[in-house]
Backbone as CSV, one residue per row, in Angstrom:
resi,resn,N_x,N_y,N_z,CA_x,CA_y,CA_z,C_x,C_y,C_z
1,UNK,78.988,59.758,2.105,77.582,59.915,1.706,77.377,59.359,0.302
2,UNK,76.571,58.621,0.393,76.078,58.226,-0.933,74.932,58.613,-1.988
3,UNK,75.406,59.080,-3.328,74.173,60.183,-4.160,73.990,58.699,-4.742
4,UNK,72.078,58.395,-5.014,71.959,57.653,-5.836,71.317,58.482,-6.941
5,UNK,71.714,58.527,-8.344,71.485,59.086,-9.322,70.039,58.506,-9.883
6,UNK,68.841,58.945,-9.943,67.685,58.157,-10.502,67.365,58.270,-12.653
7,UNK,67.508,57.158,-12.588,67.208,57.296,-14.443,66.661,57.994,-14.488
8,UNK,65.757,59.086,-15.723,64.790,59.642,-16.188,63.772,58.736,-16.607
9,UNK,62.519,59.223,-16.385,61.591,58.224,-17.775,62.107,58.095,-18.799
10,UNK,61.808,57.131,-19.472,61.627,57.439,-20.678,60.323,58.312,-21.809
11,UNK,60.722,59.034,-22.660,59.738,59.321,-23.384,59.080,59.027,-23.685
12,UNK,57.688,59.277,-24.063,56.473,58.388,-24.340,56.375,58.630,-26.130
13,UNK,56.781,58.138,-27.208,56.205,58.937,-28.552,55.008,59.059,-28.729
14,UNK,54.595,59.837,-28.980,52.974,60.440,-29.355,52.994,59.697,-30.655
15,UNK,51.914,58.950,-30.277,51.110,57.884,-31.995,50.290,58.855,-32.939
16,UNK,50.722,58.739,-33.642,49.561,59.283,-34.841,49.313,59.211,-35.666
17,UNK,47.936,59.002,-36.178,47.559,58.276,-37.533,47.978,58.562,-38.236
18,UNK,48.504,57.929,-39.678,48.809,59.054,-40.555,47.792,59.490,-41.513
19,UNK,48.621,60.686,-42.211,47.367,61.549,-42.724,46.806,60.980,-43.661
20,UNK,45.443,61.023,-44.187,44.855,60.503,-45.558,44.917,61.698,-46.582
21,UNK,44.952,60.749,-47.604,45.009,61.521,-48.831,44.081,62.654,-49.113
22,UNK,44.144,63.424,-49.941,42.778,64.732,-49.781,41.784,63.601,-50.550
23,UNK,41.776,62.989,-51.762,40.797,62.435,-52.145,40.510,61.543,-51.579
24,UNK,40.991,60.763,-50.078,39.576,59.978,-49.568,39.174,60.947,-48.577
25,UNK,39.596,61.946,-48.198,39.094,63.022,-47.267,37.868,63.363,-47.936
26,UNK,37.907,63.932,-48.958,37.136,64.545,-49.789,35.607,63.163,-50.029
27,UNK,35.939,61.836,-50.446,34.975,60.963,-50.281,34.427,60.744,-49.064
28,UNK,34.487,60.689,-48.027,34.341,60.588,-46.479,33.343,61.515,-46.210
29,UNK,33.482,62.611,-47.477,32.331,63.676,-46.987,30.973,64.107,-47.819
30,UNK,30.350,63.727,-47.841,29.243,63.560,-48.435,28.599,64.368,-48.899
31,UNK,29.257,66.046,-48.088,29.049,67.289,-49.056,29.705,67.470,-49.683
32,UNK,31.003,67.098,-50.176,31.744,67.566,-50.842,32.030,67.543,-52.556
33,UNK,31.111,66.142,-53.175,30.971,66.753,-54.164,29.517,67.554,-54.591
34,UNK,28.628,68.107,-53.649,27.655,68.802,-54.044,28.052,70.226,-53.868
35,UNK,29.319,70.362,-53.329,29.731,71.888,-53.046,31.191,72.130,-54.356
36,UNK,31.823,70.865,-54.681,32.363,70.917,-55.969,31.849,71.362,-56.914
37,UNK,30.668,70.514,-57.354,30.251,71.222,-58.379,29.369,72.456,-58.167
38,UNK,28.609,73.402,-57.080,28.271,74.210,-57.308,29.572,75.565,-56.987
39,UNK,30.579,74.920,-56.494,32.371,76.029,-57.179,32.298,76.006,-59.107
40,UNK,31.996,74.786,-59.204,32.346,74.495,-60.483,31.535,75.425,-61.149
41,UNK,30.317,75.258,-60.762,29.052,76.333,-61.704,29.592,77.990,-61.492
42,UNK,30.011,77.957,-59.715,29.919,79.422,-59.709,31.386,80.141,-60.846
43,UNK,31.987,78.722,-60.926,33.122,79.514,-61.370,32.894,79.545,-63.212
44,UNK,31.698,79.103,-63.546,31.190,79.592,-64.763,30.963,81.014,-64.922
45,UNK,30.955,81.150,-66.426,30.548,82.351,-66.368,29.244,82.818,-66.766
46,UNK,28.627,83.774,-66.998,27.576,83.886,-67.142,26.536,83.310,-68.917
47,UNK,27.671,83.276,-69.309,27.568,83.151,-71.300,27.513,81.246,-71.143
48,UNK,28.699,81.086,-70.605,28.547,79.865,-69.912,27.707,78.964,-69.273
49,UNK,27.250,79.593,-68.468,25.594,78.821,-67.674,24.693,78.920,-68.948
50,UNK,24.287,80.117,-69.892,23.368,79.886,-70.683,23.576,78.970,-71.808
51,UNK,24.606,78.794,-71.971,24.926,77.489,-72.838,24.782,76.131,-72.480
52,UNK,25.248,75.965,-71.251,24.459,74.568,-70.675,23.163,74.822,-70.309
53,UNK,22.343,75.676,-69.928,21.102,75.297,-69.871,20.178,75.113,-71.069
54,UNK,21.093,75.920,-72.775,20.025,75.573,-73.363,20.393,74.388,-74.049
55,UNK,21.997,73.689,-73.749,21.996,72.590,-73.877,21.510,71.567,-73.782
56,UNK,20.732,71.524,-72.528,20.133,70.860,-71.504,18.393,70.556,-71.880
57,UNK,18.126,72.035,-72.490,16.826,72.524,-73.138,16.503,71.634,-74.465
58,UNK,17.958,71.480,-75.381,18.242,70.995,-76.737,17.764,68.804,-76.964
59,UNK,17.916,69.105,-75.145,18.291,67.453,-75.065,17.540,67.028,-75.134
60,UNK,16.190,67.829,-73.961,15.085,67.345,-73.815,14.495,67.386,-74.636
61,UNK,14.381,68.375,-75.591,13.492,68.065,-76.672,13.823,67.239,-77.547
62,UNK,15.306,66.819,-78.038,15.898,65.741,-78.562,14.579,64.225,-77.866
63,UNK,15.121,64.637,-76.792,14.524,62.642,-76.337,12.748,62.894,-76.471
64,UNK,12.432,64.159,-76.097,10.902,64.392,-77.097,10.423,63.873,-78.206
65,UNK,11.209,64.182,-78.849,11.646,63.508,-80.221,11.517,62.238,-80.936
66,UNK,12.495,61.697,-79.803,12.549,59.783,-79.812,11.010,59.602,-79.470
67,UNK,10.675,60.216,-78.167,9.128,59.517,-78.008,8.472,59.529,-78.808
68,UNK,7.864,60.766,-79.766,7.200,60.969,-80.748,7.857,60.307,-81.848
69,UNK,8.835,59.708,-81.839,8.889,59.082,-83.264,8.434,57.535,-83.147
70,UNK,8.620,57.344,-81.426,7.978,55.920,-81.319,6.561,56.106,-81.117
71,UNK,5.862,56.718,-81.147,4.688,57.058,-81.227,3.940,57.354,-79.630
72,UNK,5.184,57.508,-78.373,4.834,58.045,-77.441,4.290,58.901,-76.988
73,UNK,3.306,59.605,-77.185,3.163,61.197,-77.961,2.962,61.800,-76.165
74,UNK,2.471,60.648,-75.324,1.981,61.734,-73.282,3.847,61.570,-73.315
75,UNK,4.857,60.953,-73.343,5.727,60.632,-72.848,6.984,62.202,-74.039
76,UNK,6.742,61.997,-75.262,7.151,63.375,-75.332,6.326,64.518,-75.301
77,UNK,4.660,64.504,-75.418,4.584,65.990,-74.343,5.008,66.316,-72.762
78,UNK,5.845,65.075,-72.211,6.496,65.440,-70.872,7.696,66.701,-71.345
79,UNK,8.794,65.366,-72.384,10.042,66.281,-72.157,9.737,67.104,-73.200
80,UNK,8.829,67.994,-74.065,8.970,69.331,-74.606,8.791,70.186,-73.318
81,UNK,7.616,69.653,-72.159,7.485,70.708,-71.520,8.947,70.856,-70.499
82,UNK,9.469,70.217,-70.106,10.131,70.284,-69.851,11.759,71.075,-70.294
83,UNK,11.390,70.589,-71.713,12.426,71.767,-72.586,11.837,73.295,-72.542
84,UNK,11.079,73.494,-72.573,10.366,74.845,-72.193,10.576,75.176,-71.048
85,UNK,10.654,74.590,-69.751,10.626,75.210,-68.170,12.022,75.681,-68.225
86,UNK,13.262,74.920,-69.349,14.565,75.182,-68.915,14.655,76.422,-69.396
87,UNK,13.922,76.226,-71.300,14.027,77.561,-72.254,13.765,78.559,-71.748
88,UNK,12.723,79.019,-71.306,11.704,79.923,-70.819,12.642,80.915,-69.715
89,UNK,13.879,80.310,-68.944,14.251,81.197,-68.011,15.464,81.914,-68.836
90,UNK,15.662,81.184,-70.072,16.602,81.922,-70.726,16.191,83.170,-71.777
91,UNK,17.027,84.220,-71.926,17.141,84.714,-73.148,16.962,84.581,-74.506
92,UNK,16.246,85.184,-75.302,17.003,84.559,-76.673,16.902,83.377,-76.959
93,UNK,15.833,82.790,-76.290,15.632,81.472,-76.601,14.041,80.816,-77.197
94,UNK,13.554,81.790,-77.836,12.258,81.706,-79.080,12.453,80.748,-79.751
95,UNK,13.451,80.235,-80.030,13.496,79.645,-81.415,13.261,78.123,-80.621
96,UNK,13.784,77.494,-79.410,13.890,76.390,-78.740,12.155,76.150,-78.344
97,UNK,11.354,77.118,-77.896,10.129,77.630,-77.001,9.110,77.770,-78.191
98,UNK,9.451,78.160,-79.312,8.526,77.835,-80.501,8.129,76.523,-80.991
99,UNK,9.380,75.947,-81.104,9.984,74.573,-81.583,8.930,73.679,-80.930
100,UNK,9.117,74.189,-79.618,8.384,72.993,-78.557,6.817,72.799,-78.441
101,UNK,6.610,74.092,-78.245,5.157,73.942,-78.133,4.509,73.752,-79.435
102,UNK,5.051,74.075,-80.865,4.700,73.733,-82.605,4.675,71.928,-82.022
103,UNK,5.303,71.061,-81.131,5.640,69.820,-81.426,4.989,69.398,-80.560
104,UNK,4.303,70.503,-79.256,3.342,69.773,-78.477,1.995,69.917,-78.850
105,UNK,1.771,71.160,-80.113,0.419,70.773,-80.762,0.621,69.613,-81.740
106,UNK,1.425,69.074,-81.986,1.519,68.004,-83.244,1.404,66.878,-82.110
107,UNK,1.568,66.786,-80.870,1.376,65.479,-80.235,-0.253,65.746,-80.115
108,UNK,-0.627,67.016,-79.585,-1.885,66.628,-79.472,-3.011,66.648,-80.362
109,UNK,-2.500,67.029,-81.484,-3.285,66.725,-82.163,-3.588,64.865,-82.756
110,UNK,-2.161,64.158,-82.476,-2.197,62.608,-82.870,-3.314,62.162,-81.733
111,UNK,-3.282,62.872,-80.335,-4.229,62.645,-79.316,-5.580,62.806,-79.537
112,UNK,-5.912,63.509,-80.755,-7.187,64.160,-80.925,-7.864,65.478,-80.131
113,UNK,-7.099,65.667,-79.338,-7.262,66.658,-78.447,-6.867,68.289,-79.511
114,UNK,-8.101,68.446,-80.242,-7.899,69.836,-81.244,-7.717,71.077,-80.500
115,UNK,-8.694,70.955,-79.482,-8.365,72.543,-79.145,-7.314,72.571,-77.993
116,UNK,-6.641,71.917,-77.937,-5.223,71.790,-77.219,-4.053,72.037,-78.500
117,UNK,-4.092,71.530,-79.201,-3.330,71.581,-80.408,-3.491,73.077,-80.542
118,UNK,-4.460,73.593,-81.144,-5.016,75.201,-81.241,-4.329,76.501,-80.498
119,UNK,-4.174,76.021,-79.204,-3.924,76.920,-77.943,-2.233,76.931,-78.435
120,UNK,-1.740,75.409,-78.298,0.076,74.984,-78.437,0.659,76.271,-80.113
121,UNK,-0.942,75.842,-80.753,0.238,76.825,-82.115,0.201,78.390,-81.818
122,UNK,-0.662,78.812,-81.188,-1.403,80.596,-80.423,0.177,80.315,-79.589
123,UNK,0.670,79.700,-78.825,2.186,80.036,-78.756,2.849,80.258,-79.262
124,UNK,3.110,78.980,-79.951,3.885,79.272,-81.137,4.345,80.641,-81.982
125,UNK,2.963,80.799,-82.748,2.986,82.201,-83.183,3.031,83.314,-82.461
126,UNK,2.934,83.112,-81.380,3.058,84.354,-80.667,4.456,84.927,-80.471
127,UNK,5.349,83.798,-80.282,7.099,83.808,-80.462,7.420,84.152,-81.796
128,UNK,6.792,83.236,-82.743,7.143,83.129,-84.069,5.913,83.511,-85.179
129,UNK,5.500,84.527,-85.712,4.444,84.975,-86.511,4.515,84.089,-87.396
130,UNK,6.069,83.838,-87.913,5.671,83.372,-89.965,6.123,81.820,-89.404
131,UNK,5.950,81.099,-88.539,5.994,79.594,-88.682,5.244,79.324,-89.027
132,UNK,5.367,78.308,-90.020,4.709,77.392,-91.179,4.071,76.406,-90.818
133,UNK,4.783,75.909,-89.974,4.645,74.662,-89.232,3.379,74.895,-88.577
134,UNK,3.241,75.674,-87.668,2.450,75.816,-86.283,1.320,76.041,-86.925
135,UNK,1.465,77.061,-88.067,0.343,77.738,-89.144,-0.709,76.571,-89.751
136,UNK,0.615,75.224,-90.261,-0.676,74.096,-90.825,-0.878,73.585,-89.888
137,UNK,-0.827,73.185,-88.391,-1.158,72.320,-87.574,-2.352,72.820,-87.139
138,UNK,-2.281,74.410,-86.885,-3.554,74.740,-86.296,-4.425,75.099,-87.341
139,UNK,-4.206,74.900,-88.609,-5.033,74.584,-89.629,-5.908,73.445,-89.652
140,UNK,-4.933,72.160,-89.614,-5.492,70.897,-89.710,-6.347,70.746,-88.471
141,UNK,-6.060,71.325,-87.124,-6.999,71.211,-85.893,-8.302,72.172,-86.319
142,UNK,-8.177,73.300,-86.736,-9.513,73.899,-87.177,-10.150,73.389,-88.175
143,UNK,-10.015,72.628,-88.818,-10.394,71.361,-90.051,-11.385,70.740,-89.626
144,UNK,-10.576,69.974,-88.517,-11.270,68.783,-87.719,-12.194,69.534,-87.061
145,UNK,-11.768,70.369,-86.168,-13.456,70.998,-85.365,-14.365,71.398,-86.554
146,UNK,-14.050,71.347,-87.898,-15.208,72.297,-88.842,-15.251,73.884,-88.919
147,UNK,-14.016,74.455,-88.205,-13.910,75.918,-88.126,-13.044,76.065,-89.242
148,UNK,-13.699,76.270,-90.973,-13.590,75.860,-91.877,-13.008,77.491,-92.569
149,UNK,-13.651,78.427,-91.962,-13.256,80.233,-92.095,-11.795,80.043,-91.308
150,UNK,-11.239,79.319,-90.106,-10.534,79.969,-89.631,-9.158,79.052,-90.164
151,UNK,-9.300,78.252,-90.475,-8.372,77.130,-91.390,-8.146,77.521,-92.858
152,UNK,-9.109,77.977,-93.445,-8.779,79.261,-94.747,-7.875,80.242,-94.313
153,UNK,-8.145,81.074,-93.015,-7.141,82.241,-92.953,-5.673,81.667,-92.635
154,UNK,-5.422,80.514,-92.382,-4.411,79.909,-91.676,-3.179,79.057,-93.075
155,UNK,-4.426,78.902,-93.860,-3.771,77.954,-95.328,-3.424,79.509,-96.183
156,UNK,-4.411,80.701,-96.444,-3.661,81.379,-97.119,-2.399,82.236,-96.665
157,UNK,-2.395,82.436,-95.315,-1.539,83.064,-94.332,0.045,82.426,-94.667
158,UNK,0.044,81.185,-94.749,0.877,80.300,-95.132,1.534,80.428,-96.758
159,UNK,0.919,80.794,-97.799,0.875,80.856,-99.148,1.169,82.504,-99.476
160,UNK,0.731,83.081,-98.144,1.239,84.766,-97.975,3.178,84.876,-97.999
161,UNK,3.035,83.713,-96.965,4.492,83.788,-96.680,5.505,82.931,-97.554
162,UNK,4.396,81.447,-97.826,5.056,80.746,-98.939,4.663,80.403,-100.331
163,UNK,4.449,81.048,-101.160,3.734,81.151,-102.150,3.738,79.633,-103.003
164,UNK,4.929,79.107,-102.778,5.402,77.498,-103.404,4.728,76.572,-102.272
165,UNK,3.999,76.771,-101.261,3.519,75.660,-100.720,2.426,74.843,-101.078
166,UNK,2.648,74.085,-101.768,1.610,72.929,-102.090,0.767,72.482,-101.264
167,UNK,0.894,72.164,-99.662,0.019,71.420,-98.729,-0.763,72.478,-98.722
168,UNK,-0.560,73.499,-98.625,-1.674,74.296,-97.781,-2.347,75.086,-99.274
169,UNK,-2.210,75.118,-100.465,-3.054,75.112,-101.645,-3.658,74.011,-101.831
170,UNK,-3.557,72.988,-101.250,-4.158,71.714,-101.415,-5.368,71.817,-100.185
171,UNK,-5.021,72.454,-99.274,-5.821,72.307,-98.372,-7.059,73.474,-98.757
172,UNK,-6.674,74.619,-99.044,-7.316,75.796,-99.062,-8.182,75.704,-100.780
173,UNK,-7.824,75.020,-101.319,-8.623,74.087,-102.245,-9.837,73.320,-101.856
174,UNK,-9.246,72.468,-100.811,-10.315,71.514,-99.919,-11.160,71.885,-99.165
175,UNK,-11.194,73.077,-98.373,-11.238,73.887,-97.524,-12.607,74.689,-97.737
176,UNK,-12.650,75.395,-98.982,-13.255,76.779,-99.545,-14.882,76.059,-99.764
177,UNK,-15.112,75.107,-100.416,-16.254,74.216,-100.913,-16.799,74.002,-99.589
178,UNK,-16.391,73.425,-98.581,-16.446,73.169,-97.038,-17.301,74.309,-95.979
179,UNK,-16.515,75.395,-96.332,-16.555,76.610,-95.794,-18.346,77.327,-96.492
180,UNK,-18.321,77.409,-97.650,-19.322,77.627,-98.370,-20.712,76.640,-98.130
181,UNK,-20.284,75.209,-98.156,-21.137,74.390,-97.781,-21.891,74.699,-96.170
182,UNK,-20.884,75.031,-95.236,-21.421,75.183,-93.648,-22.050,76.278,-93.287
183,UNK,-21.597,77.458,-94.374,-21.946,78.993,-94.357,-23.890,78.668,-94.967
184,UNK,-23.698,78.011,-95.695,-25.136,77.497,-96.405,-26.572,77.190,-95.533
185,UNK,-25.699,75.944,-95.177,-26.431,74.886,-93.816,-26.605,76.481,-92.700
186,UNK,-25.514,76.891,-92.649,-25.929,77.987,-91.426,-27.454,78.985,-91.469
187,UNK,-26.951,79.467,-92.943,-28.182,79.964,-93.729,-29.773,79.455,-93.234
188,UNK,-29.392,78.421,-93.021,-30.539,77.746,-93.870,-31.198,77.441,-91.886
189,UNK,-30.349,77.174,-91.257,-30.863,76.526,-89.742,-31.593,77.893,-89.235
190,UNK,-30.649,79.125,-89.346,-31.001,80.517,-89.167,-32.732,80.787,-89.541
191,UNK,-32.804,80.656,-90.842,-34.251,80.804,-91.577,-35.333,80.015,-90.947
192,UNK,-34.637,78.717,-90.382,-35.381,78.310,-89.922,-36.000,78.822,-88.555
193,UNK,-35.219,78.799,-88.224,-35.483,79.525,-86.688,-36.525,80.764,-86.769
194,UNK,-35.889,81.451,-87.617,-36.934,82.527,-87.864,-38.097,82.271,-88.376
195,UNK,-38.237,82.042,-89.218,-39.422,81.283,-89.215,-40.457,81.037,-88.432
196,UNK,-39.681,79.924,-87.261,-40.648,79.210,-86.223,-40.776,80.581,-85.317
197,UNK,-39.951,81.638,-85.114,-40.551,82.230,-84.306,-41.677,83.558,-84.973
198,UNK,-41.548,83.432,-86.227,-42.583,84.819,-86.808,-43.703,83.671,-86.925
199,UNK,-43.754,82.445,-86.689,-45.598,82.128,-86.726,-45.683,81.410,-85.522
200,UNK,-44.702,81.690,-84.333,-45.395,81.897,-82.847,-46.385,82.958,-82.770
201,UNK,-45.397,83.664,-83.292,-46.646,85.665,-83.290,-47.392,85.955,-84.402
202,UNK,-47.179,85.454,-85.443,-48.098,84.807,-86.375,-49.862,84.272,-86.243
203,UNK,-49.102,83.163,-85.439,-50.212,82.361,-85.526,-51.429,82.978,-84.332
204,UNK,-50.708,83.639,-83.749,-52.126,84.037,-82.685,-53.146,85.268,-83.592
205,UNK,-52.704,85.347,-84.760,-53.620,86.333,-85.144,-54.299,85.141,-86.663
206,UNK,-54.090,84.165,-86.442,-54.406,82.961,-87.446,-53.829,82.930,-89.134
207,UNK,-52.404,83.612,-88.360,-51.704,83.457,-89.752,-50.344,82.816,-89.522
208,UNK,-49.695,82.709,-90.717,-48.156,82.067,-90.714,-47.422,83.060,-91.435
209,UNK,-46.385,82.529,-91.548,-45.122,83.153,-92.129,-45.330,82.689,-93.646
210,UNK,-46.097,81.569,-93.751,-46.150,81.305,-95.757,-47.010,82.422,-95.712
211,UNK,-47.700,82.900,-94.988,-49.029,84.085,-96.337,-48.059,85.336,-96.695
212,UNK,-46.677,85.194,-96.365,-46.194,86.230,-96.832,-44.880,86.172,-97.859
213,UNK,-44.764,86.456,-98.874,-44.101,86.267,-99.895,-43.069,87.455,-100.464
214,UNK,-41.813,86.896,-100.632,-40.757,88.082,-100.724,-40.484,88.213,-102.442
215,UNK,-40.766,89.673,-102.649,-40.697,89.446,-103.959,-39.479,90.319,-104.431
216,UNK,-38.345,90.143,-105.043,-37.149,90.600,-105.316,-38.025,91.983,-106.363
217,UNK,-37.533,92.990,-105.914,-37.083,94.084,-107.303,-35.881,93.753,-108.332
218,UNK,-36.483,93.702,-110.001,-35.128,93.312,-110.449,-34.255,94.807,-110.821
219,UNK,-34.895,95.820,-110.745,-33.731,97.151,-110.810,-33.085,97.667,-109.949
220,UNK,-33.395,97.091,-108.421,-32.754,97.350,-107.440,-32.736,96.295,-106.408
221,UNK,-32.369,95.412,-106.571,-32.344,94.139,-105.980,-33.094,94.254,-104.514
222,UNK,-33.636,94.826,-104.497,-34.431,95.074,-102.894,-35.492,93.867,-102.880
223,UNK,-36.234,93.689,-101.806,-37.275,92.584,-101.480,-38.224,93.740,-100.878
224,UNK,-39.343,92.739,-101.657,-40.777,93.481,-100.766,-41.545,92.566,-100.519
225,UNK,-42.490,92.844,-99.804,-43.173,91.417,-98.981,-44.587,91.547,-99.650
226,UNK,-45.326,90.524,-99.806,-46.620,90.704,-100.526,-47.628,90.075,-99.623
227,UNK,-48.726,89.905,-98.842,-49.801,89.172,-98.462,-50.273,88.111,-99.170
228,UNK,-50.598,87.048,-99.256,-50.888,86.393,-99.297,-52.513,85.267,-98.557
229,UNK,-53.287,84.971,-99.092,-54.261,84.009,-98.307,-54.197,82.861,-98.462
C-alpha cells in the first residue's frame, strides 16, 4: 500500500502597514490641535488664565495706542473696546477699564463727538474718582459744548487733588469770565422773556411792562415797583 504524504500550505504572512509616528497621527487630525490647546488651558491654573487674559487686554490697548498715535482714532476706538470686553470679565482689573475708556473719550473727543467723550470719562470716574486725566478731558468736552459751570467743577476738582496743576488753573482761569459772561446773556434772554409775556397781559388793559419801574431800597436792598404813565 502506498501513503502519499501531502505538503502543507504554506503560510500566508499577514501585511501590515507600519505604524506612523504619533506626530503625523496627531496632524492627520484636524481636532487635535484644538483639543491640545484647550488641555493646555485646562491645565492652567486659575491665577494663570487671569494673567493671559489681561495680557491679552494689555495688547489691545497697546495696538489702540499705535492707532491713536497715527491718528486712527475709529480704528483705536475698536481695540480699547475690545481691551475692555477682555478686562471687564476679569477681576481687579479697574486700572486696564479706566485706562480705556479715559482713551476712548480722548479719541472722541479728536472726533468732535463731545458728549460721547463726556459719557467715556462718567466711566472712567466711576472706576477711578481722582483720575486726572478723564477729569480734564471731560472738562475740555464741557468747554466745547459751553457747559462752562460744569468744566469749572471739573478744573477745580482736579487742583483739589492736584494743587501743582497748571493746565487746569489755566483753564479755570479761562473758564470763570466765560461762565459769568453766559450766566449774564442767560440773565438777560430770561428778562426778556418776561417781559414779552407781562405786556401780553399788559397790554389788554392798554399798558406795558415800561409804565412800571423798580425802584431799589438803599437800607434794605429790596425793590418796589412804582406806576408810571
Amino acid at each position: 500500500m502506498v501513503v502519499i504524504e501531502l505538503e502543507p500550505e504554506p503560510e500566508v504572512e499577514e501585511t501590515t502597514c507600519p505604524s506612523m509616528p504619533p506626530e503625523y497621527v496627531a496632524a492627520a487630525d484636524p481636532t487635535t490641535a484644538e483639543e491640545d490647546e484647550e488641555a493646555f488651558e485646562d491645565a492652567l491654573t486659575d491665577e494663570q488664565l487671569r494673567e493671559k487674559a489681561r495680557s491679552q487686554a494689555n495688547d489691545a490697548k497697546a495696538e489702540g495706542n499705535k492707532h491713536f498715535g497715527a491718528g486712527e482714532y475709529e480704528g483705536a476706538l475698536s481695540q480699547y473696546k475690545i481691551a475692555l470686553q477682555i478686562a471687564s470679565e476679569l477681576e481687579s482689573a479697574e486700572d486696564i477699564c479706566s485706562a480705556c475708556h479715559s482713551n476712548r473719550a480722548v479719541c472722541f473727543l479728536k472726533l468732535g463727538k463731545y458728549d460721547e467723550t463726556i459719557k467715556e470719562c462718567n466711566r472712567a470716574l466711576e472706576l477711578n474718582p481722582s483720575y486726572v486725566k478723564a477729569l480734564l478731558r471731560r472738562g475740555e468736552a464741557h468747554e466745547k459744548l459751553e457747559h462752562y459751570d460744569e468744566a469749572i467743577a471739573d478744573m477745580k476738582k482736579i487742583i483739589e487733588l492736584d494743587p501743582s496743576n497748571t493746565e487746569a488753573k489755566k483753564s479755570l482761569f479761562r473758564l470763570e469770565p466765560l461762565a459769568a459772561e453766559k450766566r449774564e446773556k442767560m440773565k438777560e434772554e430770561m428778562l426778556a422773556k418776561l417781559k414779552d409775556l407781562g405786556n401780553s397781559v399788559l397790554g389788554r388793559f392798554g399798558m406795558s411792562v415800561d409804565n412800571f419801574k423798580a425802584v431799589k431800597d438803599p437800607n434794605t436792598g429790596s425793590y418796589s415797583l412804582s406806576f408810571e404813565k
